[in-house]
DOKOLMI-474779 format. One record per atom (N, C-alpha, C): x, y, z; residue number from 1; residue in one letter. Coordinates in nm, 2 decimals. Example, Ala and Ser with C-alpha at 12.3 -4.5 7.8 and 13.67 -1.06 7.14 Angstrom:
BEGIN
      px      py      pz  num  residu
    1.32   -0.57    0.78    1       a
    1.23   -0.45    0.78    1       a
    1.32   -0.33    0.78    1       a
    1.28   -0.22    0.71    2       s
    1.37   -0.11    0.71    2       s
    1.29    0.00    0.79    2       s
//
This chain:
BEGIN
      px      py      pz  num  residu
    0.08   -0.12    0.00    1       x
    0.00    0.00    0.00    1       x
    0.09    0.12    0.00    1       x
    0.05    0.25   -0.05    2       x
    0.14    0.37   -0.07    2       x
    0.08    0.46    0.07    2       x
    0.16    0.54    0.11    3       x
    0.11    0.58    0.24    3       x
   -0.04    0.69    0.25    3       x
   -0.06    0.73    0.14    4       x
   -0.20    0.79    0.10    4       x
   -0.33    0.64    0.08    4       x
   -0.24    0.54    0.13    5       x
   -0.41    0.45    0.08    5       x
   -0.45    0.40    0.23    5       x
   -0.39    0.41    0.34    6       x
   -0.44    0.37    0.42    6       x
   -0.57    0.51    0.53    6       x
   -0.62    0.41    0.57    7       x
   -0.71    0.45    0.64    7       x
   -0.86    0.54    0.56    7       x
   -0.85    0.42    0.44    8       x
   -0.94    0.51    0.38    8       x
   -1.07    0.41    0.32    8       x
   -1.08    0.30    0.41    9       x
   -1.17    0.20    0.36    9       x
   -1.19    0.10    0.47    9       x
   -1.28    0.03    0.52   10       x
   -1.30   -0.05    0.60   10       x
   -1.33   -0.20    0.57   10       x
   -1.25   -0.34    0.54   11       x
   -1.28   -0.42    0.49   11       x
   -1.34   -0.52    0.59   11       x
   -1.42   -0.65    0.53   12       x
   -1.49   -0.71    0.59   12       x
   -1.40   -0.79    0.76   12       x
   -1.51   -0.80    0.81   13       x
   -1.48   -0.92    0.88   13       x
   -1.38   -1.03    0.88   13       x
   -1.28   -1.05    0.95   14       x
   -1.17   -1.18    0.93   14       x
   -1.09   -1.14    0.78   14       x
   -1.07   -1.02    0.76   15       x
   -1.02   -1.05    0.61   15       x
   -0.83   -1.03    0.66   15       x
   -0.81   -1.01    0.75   16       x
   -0.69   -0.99    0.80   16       x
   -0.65   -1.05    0.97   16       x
   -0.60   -1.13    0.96   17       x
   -0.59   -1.15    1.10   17       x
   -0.52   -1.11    1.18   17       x
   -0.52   -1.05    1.28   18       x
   -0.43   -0.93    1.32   18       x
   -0.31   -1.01    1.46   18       x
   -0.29   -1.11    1.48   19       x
   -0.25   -1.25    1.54   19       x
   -0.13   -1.30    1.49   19       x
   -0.14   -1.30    1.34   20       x
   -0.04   -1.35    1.28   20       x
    0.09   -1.23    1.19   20       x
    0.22   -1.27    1.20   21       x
    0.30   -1.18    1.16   21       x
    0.25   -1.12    1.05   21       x
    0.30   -0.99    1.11   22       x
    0.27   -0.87    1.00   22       x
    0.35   -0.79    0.92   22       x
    0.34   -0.72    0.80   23       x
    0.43   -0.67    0.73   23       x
    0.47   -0.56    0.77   23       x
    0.36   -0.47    0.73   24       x
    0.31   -0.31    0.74   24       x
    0.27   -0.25    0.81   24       x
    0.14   -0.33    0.80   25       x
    0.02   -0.27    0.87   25       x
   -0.06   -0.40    0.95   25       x
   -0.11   -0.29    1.06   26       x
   -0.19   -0.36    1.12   26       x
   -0.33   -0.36    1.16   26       x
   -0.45   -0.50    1.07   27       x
   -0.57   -0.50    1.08   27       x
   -0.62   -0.43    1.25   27       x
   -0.73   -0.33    1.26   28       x
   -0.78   -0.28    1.37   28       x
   -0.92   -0.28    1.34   28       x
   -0.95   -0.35    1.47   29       x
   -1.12   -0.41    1.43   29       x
   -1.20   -0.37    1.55   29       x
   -1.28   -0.32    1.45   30       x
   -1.43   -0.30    1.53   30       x
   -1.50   -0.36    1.59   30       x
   -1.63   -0.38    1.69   31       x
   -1.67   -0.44    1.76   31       x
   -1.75   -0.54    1.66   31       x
   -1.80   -0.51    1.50   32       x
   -1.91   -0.60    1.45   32       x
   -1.77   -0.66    1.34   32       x
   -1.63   -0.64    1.39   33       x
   -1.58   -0.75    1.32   33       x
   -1.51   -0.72    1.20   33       x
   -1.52   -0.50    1.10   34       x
   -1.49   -0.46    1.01   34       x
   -1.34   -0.42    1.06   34       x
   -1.28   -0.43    0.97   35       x
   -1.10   -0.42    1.00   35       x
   -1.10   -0.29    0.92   35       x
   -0.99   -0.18    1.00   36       x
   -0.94   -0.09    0.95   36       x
   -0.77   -0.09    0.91   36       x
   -0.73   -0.13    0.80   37       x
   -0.57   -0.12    0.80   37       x
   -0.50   -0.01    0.85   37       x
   -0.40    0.00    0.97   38       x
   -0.33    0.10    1.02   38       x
   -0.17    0.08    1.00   38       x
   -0.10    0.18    0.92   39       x
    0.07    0.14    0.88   39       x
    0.10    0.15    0.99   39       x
    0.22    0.06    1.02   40       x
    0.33    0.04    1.16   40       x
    0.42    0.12    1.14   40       x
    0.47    0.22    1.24   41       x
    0.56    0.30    1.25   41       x
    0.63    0.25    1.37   41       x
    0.77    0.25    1.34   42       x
    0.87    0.23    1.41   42       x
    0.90    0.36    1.55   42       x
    0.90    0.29    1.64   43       x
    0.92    0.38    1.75   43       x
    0.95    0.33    1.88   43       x
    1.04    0.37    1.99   44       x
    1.09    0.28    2.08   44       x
    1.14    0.13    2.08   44       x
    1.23    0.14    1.97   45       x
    1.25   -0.01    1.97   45       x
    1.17   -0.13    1.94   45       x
    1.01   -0.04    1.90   46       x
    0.94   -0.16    1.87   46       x
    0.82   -0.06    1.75   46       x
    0.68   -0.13    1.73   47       x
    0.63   -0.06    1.63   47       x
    0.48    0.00    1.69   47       x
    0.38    0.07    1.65   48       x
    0.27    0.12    1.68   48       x
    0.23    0.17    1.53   48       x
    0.08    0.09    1.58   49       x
   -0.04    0.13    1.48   49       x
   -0.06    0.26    1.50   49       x
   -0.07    0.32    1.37   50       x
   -0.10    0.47    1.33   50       x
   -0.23    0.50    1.29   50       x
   -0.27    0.60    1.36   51       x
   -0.43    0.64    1.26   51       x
   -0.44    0.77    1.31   51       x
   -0.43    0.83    1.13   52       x
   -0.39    0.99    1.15   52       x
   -0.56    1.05    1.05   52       x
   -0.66    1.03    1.14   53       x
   -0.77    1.07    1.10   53       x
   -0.82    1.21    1.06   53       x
   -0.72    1.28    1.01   54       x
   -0.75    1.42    0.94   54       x
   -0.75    1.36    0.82   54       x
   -0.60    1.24    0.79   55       x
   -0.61    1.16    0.67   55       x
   -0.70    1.10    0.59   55       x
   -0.81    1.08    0.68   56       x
   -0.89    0.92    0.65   56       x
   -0.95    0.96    0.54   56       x
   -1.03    0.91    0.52   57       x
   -1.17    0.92    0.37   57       x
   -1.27    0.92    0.51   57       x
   -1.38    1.02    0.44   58       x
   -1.48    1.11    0.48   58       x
   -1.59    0.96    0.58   58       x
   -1.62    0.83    0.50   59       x
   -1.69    0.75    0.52   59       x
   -1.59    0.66    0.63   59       x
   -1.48    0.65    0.66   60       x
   -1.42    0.63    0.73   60       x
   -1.41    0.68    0.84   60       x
   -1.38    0.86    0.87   61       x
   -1.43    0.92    0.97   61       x
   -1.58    0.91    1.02   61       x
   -1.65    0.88    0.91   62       x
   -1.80    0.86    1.00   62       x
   -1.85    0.73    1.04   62       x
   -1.81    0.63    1.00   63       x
   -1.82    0.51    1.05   63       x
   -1.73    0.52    1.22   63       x
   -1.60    0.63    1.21   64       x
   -1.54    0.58    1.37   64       x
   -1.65    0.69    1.46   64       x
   -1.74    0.79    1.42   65       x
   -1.73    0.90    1.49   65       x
   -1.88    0.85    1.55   65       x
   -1.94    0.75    1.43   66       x
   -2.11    0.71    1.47   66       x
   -2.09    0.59    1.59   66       x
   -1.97    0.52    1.54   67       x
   -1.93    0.39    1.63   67       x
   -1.92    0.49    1.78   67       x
   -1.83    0.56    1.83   68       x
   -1.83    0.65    1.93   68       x
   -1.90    0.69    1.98   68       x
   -2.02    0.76    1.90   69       x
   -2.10    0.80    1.96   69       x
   -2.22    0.67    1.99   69       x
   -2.21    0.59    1.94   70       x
   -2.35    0.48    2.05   70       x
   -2.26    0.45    2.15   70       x
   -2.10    0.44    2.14   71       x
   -2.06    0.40    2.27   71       x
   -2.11    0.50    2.38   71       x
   -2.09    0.59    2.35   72       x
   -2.11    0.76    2.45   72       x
   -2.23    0.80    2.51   72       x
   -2.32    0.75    2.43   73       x
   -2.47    0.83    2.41   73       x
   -2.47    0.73    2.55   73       x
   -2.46    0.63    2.61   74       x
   -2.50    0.58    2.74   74       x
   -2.49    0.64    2.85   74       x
   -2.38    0.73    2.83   75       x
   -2.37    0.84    2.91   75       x
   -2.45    0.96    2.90   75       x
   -2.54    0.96    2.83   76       x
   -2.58    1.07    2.78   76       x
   -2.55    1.21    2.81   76       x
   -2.46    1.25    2.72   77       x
   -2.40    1.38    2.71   77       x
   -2.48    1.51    2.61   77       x
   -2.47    1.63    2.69   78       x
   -2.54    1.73    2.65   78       x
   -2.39    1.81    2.49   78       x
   -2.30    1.78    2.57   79       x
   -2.21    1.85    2.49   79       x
   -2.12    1.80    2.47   79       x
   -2.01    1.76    2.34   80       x
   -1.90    1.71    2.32   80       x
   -1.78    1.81    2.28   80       x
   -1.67    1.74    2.45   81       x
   -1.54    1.86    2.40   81       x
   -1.44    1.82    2.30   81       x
   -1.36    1.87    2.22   82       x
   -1.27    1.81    2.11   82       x
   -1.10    1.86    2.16   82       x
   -0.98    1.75    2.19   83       x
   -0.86    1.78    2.20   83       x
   -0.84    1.79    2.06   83       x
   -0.75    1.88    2.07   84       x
   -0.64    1.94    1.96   84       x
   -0.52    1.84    1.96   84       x
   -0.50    1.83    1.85   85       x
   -0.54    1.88    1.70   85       x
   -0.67    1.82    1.62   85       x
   -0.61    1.65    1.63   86       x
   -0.65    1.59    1.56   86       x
   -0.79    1.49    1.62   86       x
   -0.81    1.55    1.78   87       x
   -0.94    1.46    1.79   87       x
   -1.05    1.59    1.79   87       x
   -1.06    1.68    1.76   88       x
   -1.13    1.79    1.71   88       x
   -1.18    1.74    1.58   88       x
   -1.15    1.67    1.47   89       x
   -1.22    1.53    1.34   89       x
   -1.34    1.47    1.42   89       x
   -1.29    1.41    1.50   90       x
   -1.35    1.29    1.55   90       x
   -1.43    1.36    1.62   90       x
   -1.42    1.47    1.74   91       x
   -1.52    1.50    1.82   91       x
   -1.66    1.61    1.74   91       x
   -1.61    1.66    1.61   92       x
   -1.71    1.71    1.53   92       x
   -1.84    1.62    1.50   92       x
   -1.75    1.49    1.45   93       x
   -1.87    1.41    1.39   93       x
   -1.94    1.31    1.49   93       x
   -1.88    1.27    1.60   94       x
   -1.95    1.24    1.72   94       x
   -2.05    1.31    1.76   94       x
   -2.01    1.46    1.74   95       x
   -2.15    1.55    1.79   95       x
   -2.24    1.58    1.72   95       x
   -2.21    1.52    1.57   96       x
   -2.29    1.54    1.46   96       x
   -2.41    1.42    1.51   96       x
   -2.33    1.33    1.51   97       x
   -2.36    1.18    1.54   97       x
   -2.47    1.13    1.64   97       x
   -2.48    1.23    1.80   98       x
   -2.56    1.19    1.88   98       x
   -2.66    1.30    1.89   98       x
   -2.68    1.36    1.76   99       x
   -2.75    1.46    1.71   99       x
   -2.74    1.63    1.77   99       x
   -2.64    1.64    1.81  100       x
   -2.61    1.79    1.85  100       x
   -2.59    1.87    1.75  100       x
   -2.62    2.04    1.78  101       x
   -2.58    2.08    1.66  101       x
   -2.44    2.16    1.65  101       x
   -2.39    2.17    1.80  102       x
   -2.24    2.15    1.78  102       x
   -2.15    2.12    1.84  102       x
   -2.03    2.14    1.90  103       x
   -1.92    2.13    1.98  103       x
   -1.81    2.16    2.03  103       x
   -1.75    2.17    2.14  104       x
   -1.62    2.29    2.19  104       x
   -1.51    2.21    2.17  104       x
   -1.43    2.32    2.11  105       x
   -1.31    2.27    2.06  105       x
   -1.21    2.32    2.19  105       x
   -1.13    2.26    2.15  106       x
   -1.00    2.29    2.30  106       x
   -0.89    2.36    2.16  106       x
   -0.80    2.42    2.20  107       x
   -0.77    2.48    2.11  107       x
   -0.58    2.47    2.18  107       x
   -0.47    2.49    2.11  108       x
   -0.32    2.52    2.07  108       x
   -0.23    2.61    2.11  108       x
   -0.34    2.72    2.03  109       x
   -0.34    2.83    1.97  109       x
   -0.42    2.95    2.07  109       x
   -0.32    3.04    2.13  110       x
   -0.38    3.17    2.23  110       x
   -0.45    3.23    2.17  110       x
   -0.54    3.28    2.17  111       x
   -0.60    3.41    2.13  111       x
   -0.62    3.53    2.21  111       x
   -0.61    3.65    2.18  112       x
   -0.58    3.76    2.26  112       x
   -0.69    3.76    2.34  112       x
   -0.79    3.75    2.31  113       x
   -0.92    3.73    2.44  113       x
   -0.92    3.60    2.53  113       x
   -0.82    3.54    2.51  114       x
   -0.78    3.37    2.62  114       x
   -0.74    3.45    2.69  114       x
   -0.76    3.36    2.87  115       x
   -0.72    3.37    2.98  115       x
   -0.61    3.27    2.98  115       x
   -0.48    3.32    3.02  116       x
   -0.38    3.23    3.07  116       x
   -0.41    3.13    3.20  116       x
   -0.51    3.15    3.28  117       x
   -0.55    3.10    3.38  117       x
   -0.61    2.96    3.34  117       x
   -0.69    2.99    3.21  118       x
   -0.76    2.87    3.11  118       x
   -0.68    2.82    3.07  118       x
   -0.57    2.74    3.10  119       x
   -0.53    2.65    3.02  119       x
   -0.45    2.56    3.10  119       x
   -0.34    2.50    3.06  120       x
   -0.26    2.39    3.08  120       x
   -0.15    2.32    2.99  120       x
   -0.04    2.30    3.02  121       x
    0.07    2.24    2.96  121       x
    0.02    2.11    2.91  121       x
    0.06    2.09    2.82  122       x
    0.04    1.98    2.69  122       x
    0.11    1.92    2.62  122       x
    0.18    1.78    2.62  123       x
    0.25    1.75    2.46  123       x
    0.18    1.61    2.46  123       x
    0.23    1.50    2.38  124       x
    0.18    1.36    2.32  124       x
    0.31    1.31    2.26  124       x
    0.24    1.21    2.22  125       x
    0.34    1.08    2.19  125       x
    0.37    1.18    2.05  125       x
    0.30    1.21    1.93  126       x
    0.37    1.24    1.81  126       x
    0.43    1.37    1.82  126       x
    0.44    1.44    1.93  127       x
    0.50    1.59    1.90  127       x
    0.56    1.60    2.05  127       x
    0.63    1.48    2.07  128       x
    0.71    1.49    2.21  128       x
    0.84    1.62    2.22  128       x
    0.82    1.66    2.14  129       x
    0.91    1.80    2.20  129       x
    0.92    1.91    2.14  129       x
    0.79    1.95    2.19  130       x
    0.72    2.06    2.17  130       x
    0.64    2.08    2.30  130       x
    0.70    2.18    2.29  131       x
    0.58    2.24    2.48  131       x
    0.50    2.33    2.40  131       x
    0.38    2.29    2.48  132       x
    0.23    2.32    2.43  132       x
    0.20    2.36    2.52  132       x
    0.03    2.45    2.51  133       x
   -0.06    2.47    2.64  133       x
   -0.15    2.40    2.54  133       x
   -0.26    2.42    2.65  134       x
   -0.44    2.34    2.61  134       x
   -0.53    2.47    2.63  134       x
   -0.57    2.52    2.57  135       x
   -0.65    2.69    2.62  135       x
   -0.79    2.60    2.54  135       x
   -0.89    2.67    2.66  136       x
   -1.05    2.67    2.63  136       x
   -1.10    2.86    2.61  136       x
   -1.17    2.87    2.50  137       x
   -1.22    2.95    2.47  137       x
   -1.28    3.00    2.57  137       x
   -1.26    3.09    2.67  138       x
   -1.39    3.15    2.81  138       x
   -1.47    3.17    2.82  138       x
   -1.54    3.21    2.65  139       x
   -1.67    3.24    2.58  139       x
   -1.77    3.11    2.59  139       x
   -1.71    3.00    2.57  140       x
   -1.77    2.87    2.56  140       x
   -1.80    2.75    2.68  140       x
   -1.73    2.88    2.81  141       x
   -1.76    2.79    2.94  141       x
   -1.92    2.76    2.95  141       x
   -2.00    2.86    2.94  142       x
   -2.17    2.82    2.94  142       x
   -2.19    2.76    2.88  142       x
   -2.14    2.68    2.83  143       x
   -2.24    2.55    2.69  143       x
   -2.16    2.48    2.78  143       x
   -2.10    2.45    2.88  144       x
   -2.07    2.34    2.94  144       x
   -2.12    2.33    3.09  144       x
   -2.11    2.45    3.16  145       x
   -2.15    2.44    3.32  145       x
   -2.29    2.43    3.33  145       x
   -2.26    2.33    3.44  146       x
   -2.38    2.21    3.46  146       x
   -2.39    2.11    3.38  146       x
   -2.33    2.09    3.26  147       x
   -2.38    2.00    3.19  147       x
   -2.32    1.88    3.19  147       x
   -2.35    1.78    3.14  148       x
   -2.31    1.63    3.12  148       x
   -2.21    1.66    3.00  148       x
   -2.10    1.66    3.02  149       x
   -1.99    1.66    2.90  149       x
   -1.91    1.55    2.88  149       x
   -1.89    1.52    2.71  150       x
   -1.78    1.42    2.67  150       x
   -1.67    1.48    2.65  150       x
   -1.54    1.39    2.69  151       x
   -1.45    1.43    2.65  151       x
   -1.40    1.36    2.53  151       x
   -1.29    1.43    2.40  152       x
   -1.28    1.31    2.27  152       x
   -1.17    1.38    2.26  152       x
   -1.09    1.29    2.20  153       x
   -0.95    1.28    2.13  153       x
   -0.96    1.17    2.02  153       x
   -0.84    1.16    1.98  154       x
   -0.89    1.05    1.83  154       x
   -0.77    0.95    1.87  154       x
   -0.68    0.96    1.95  155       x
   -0.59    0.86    2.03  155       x
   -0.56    0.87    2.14  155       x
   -0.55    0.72    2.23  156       x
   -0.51    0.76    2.34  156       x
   -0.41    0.67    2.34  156       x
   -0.27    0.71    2.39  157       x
   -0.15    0.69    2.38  157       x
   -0.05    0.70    2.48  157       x
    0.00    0.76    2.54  158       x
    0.12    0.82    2.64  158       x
   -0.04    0.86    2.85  158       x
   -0.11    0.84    2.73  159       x
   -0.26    0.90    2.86  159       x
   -0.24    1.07    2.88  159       x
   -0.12    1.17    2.86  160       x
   -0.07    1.30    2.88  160       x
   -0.20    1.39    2.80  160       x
   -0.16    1.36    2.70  161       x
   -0.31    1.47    2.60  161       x
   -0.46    1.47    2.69  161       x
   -0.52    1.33    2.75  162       x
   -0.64    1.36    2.82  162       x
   -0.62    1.36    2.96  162       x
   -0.50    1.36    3.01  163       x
   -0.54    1.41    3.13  163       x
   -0.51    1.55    3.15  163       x
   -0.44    1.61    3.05  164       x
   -0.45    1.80    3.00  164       x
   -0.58    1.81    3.01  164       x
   -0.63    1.75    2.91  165       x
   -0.81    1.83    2.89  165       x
   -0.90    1.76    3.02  165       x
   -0.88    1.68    3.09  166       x
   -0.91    1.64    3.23  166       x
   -0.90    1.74    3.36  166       x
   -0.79    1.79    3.32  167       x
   -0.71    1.89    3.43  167       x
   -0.76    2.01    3.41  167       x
   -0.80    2.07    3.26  168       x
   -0.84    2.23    3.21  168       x
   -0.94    2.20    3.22  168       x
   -1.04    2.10    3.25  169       x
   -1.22    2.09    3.24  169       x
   -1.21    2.15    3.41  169       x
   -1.16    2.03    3.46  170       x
   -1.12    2.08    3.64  170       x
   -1.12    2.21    3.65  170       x
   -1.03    2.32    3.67  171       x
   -1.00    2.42    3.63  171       x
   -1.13    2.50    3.63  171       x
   -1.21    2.45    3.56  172       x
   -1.35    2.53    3.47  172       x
   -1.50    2.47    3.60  172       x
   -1.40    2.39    3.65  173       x
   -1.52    2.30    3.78  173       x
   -1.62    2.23    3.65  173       x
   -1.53    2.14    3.57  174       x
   -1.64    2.06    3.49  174       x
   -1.59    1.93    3.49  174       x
   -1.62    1.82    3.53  175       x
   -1.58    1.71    3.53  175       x
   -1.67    1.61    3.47  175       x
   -1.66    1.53    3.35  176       x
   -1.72    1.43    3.24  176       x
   -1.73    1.36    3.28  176       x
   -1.85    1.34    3.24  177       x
   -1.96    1.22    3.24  177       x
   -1.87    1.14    3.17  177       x
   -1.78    1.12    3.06  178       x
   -1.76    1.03    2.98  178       x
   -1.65    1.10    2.89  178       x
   -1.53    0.96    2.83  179       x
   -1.42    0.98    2.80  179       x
   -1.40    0.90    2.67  179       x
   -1.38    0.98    2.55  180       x
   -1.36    0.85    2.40  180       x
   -1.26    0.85    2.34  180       x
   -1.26    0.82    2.26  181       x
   -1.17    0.79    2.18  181       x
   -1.17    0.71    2.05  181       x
   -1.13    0.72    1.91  182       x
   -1.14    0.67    1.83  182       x
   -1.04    0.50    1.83  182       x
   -0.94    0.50    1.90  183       x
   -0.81    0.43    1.94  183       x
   -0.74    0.39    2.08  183       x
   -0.75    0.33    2.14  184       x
   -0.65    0.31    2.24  184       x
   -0.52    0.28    2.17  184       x
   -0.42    0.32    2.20  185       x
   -0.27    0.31    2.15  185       x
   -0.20    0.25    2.20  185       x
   -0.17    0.09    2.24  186       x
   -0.12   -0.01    2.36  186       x
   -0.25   -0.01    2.49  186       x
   -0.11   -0.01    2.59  187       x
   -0.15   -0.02    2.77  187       x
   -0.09    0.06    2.85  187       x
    0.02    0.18    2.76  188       x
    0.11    0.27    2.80  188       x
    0.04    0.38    2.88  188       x
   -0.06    0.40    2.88  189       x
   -0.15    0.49    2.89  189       x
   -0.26    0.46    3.05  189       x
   -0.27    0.31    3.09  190       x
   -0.36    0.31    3.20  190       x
   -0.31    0.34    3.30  190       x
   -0.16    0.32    3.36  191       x
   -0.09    0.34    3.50  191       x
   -0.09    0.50    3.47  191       x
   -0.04    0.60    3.38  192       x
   -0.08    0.72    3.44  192       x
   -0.25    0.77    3.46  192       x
   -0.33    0.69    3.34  193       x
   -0.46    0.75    3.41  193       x
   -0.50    0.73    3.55  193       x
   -0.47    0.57    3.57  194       x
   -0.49    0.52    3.74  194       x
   -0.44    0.64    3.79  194       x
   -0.34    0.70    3.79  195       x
   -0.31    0.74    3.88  195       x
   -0.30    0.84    3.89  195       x
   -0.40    0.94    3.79  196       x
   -0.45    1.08    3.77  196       x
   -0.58    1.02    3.85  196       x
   -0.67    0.89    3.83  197       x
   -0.84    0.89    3.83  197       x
   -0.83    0.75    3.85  197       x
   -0.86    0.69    4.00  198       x
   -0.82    0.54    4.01  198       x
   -0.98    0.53    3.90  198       x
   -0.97    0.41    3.83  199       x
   -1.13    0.36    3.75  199       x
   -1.13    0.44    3.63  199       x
   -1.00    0.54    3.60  200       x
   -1.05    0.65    3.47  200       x
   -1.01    0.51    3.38  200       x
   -0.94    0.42    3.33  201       x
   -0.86    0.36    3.21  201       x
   -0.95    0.29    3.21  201       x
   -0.99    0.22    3.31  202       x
   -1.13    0.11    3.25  202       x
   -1.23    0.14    3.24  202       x
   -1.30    0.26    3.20  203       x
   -1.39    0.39    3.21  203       x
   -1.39    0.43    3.08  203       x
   -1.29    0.42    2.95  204       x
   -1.24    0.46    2.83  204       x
   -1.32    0.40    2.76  204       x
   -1.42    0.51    2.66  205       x
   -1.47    0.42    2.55  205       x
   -1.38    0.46    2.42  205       x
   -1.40    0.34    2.34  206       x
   -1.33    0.35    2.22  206       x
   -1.35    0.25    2.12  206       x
   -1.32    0.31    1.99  207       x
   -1.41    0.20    1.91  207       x
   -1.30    0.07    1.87  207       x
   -1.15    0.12    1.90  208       x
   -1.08   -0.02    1.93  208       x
   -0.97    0.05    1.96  208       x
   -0.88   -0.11    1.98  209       x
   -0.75   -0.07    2.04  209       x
   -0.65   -0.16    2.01  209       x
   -0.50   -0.12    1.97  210       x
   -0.43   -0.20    1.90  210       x
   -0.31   -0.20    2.00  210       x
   -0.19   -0.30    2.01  211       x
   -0.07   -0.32    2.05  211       x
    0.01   -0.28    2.06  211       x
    0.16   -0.27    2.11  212       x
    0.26   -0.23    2.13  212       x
    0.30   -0.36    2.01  212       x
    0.42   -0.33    1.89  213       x
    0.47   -0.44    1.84  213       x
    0.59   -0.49    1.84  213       x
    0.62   -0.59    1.84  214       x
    0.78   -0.54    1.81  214       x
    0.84   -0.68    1.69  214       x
    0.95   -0.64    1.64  215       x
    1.00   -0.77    1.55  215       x
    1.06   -0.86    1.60  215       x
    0.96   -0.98    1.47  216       x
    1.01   -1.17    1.50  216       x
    1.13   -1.19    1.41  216       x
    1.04   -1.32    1.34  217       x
    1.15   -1.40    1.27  217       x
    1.12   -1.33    1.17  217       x
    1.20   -1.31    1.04  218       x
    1.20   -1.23    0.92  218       x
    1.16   -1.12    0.93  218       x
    1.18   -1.04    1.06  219       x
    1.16   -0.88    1.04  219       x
    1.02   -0.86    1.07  219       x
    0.90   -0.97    1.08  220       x
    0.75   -0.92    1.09  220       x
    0.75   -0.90    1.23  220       x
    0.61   -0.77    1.20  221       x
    0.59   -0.78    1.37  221       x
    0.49   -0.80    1.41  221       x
    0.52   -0.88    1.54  222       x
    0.41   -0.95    1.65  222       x
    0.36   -0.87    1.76  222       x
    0.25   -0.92    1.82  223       x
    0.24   -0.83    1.95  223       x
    0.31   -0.83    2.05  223       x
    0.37   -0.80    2.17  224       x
    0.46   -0.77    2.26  224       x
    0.31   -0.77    2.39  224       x
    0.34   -0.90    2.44  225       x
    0.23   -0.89    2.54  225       x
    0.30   -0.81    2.67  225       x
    0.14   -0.76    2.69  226       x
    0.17   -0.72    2.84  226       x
    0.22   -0.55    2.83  226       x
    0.24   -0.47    2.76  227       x
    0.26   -0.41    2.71  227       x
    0.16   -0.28    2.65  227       x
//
């Protein structure tokens, strides 16, 4: 596959077995059993499934954002928040999804009417060095107080990105009903949430979750249990 073809199609049931050594990519399956191809990128001495859903095809994004949202709607949430960059995709069509007509984006980027008080230090697994803040718009605190709020990212990885937007909802005295995700990214991620939110990691909804990899025999990679 050429690096523009992944993540742009969802193939049937069992058409990839994600168990047995792998080349590239790694099959990531949904709960009714449709596989998403995700390329392996090399990192820490071992590999991780990629899914860079600004990339995806449009039908792609809406199949992860509808999947999300029946997971979510059990929670029943008034409002969906969106992490920057890239789960602001996902948290749009989630809120399309459990019929809202819109959603608060967390934002990067200061704007001269941000409160420095609003925000919080930020980086992640793909832009580990880069010091960030997390700033919420102040304008957009009333579409959230009192309400039942989701939080959405489109990976969860290192656990650092959602316990930012965990810590800046705090902050705002808003604390979620509910936490998603398009991906869980390994197991790297549950000892810091435990220990931001004993119960937050097994509390994560998500429409799947793939391994840490690392290479076998002839260079393929396997899963790396435990991990």
């Amino acid at each position: 596959m050429q690096p523009y073809d992944f993540w742009q199609e969802f193939l049937p049931p069992q058409t990839h077995d994600p168990h047995a050594p792998l080349a590239t990519a790694y099959p990531a399956t949904l709960a009714d059993g449709r596989q998403l191809l995700l390329p392996i990128r090399t990192v820490d001495e071992g590999g991780l499934a990629s899914l860079i859903i600004n990339q995806a095809s449009f039908s792609v994004c809406d199949t992860l954002a509808e999947d999300l949202a029946k997971r979510l709607a059990v929670a029943n949430p008034d409002i969906v928040v969106g992490l920057p960059t890239l789960g602001l995709t996902l948290a749009a069509g989630v809120a399309r999804a459990l019929g809202h007509a819109r959603f608060v984006p967390l934002g990067n980027s200061r704007k001269f009417w941000y409160e420095d008080a609003l925000s919080m230090p930020m980086n992640s697994v793909t832009t580990p060095d880069q010091d960030k803040r997390l700033f919420i718009d102040p304008r957009m605190l009333p579409l959230m107080t009192g309400k039942r709020v989701a939080l959405v990212d489109d990976v969860i990885s290192s656990g650092r990105s959602i316990i930012a937007g965990l810590s800046l909802l705090e902050k705002c005295g808003i604390r979620p009903v509910a936490v998603g995700a398009a991906m869980l990214q390994t197991m790297k991620h549950r000892a810091l949430l435990e220990d931001f939110e004993p119960g937050l990691a097994a509390n994560i909804h998500a429409c799947f979750s793939t391994p840490f990899l690392q290479r076998g025999e002839g260079g393929k990679w396997h899963e790396k249990p435990g991990v």
